[in-house]
FITORVEX-264290 format. One line per 8 residues: number of its first residue (from 0); for each residue x, y negated, z negated of N, C-alpha, C. Coordinates in nm, 2 decimals. Example, Ala and Ser with C-alpha at 12.3 -4.5 7.8 and 13.67 -1.06 7.14 Angstrom:
<sites>
0 = 1.32 0.57 -0.78 1.23 0.45 -0.78 1.32 0.33 -0.78  1.28 0.22 -0.71 1.37 0.11 -0.71 1.29 0.00 -0.79;
</sites>
This chain:
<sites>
0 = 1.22 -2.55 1.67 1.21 -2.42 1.61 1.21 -2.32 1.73  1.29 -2.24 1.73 1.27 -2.11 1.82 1.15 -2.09 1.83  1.12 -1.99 1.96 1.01 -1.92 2.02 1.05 -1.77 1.97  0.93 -1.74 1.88 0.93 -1.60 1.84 0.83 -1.49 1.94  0.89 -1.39 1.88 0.80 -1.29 2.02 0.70 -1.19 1.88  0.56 -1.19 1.93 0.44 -1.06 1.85 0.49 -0.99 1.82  0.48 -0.91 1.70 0.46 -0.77 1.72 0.37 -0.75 1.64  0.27 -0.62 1.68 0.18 -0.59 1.57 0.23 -0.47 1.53;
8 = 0.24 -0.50 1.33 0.23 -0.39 1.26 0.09 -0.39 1.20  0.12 -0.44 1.01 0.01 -0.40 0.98 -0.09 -0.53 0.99  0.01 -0.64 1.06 -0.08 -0.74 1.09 -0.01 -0.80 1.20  -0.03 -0.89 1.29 0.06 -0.94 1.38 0.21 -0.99 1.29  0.30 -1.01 1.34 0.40 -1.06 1.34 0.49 -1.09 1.39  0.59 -1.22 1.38 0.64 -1.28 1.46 0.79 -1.23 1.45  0.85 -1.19 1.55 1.02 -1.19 1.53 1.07 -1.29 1.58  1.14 -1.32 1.50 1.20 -1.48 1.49 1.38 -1.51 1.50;
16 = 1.44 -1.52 1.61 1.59 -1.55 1.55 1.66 -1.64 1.57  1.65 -1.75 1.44 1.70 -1.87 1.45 1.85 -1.85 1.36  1.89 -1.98 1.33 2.03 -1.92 1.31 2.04 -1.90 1.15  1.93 -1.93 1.10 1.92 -1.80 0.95 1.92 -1.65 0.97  1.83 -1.66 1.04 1.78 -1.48 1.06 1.93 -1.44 1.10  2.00 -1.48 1.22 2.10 -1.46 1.30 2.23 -1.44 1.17  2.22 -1.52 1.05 2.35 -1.55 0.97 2.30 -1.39 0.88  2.16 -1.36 0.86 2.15 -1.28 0.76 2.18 -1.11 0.82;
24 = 2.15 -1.12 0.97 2.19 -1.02 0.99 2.32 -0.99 0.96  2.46 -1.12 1.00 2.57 -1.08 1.01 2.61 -1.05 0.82  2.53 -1.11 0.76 2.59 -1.09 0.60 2.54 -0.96 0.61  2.44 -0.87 0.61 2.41 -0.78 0.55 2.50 -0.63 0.68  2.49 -0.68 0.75 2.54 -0.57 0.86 2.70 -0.59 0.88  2.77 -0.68 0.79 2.94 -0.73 0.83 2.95 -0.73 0.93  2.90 -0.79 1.04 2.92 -0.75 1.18 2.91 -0.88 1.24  2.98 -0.96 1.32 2.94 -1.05 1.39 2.80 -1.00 1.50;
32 = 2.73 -1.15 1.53 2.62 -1.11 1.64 2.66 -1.06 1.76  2.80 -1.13 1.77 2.81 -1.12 1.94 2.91 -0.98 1.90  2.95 -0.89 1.81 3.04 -0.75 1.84 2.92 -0.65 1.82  2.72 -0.67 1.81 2.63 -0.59 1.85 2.64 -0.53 1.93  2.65 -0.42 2.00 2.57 -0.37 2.12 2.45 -0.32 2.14  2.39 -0.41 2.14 2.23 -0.37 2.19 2.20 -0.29 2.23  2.32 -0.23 2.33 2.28 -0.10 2.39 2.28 0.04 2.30  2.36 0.05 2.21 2.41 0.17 2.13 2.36 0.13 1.98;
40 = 2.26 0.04 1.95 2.28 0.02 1.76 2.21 0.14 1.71  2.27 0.16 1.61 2.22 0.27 1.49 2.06 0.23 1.46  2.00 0.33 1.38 1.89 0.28 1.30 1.94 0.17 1.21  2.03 0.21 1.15 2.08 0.09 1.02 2.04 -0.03 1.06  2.15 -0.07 1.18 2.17 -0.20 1.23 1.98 -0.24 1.29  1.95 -0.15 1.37 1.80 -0.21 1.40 1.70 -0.24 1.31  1.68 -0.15 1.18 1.62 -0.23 1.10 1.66 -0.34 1.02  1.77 -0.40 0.99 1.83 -0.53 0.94 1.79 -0.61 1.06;
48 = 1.83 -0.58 1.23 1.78 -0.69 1.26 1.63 -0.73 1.29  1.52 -0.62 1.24 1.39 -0.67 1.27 1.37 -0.73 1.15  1.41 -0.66 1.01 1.39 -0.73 0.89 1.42 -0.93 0.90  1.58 -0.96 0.95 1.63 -1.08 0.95 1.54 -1.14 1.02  1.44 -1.08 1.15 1.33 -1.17 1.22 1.21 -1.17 1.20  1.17 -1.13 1.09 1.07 -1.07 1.01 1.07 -1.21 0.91  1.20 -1.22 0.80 1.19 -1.34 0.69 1.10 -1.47 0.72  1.14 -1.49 0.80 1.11 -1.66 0.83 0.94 -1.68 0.78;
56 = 0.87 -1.55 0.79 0.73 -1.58 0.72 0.69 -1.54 0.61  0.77 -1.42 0.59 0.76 -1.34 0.41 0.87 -1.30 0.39  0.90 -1.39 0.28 1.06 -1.41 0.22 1.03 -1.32 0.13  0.94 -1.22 0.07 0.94 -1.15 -0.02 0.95 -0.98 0.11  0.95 -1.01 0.16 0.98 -0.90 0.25 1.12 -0.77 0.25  1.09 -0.66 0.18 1.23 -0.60 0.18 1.25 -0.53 0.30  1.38 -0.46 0.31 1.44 -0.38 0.44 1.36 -0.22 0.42  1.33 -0.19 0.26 1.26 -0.09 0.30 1.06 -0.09 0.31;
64 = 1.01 -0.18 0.28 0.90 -0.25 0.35 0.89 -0.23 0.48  1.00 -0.31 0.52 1.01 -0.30 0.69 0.98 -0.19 0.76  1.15 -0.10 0.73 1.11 0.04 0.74 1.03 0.12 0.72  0.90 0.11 0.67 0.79 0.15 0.56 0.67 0.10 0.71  0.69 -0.04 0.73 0.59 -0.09 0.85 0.64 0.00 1.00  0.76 -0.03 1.04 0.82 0.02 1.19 0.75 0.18 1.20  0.75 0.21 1.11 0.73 0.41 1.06 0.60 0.41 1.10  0.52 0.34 1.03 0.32 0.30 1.04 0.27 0.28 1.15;
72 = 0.37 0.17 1.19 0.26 0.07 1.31 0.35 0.07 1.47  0.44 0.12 1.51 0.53 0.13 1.61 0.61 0.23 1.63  0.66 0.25 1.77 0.77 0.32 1.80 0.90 0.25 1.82  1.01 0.30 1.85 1.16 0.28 1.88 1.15 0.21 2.03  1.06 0.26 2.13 1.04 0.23 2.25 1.01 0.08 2.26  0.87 0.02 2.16 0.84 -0.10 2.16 0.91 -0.16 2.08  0.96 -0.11 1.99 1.05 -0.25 1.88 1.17 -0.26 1.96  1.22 -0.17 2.03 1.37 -0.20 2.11 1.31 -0.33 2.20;
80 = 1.22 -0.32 2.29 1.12 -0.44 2.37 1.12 -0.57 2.32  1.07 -0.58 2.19 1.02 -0.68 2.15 1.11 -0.75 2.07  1.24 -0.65 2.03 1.36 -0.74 1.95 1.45 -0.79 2.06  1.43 -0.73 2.17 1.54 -0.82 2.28 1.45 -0.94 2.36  1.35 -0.93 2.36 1.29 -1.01 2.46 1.31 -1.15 2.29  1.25 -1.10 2.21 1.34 -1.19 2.03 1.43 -1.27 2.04  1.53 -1.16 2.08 1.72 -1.22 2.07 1.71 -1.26 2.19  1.65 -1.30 2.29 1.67 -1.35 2.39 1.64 -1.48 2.37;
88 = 1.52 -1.49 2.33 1.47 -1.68 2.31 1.55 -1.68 2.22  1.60 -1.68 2.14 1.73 -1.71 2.04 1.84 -1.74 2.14  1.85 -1.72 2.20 1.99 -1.77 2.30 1.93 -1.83 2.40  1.85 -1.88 2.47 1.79 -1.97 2.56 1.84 -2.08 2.51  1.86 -2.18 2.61 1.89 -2.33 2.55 1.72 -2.37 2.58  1.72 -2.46 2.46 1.58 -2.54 2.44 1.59 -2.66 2.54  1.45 -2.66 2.62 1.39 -2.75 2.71 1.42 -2.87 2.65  1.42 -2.95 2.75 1.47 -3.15 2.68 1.35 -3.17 2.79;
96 = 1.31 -3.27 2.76 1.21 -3.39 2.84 1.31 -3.42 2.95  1.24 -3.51 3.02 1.28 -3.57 3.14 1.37 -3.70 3.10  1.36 -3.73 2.98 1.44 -3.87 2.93 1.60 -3.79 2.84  1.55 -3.66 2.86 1.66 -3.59 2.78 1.68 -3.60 2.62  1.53 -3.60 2.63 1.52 -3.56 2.46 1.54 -3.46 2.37;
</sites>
């Protein structure tokens, strides 16, 4: 299982991008992952992708919930932080043992 990164809203929470979260982004945003630019995304696109790393713990979780928490409990400053340091362990290759497990 991926390594998720904190964030606190209205309670801690984990952003998580494994290759569900990763697939739900690209369904709801028609966008492949890799034609993102992290550097330039819209509001649109950043709340779909905190929502998709959001699911993995509350599958009843909507996008305007989300937006409803990001609004409460954070700025743009830290959620930009905390979704790339996210999408980063999502693209890390996972450690193997020394026997190459």
């Amino acid at each position: 299982m991926k390594k998720g990164v904190t964030i606190q809203l209205d309670k801690p929470r984990t952003l998580r991008y494994g290759m569900n979260a990763l697939a739900k982004i690209e369904d709801i945003t028609g966008k492949t992952i890799m034609s993102l630019d992290l550097n330039s995304l819209g509001i649109k696109d950043l709340l779909v992708i905190v929502y998709a790393g959001l699911c993995h713990e509350d599958k009843d979780l909507t996008l305007e919930q989300v937006g409803d928490l990001l609004d409460e409990y954070t700025d743009i400053t830290t959620l930009a932080e905390k979704v790339g340091e996210a999408l980063t362990e999502a693209f890390v290759k996972p450690k193997t043992t020394e026997k190459g497990e």
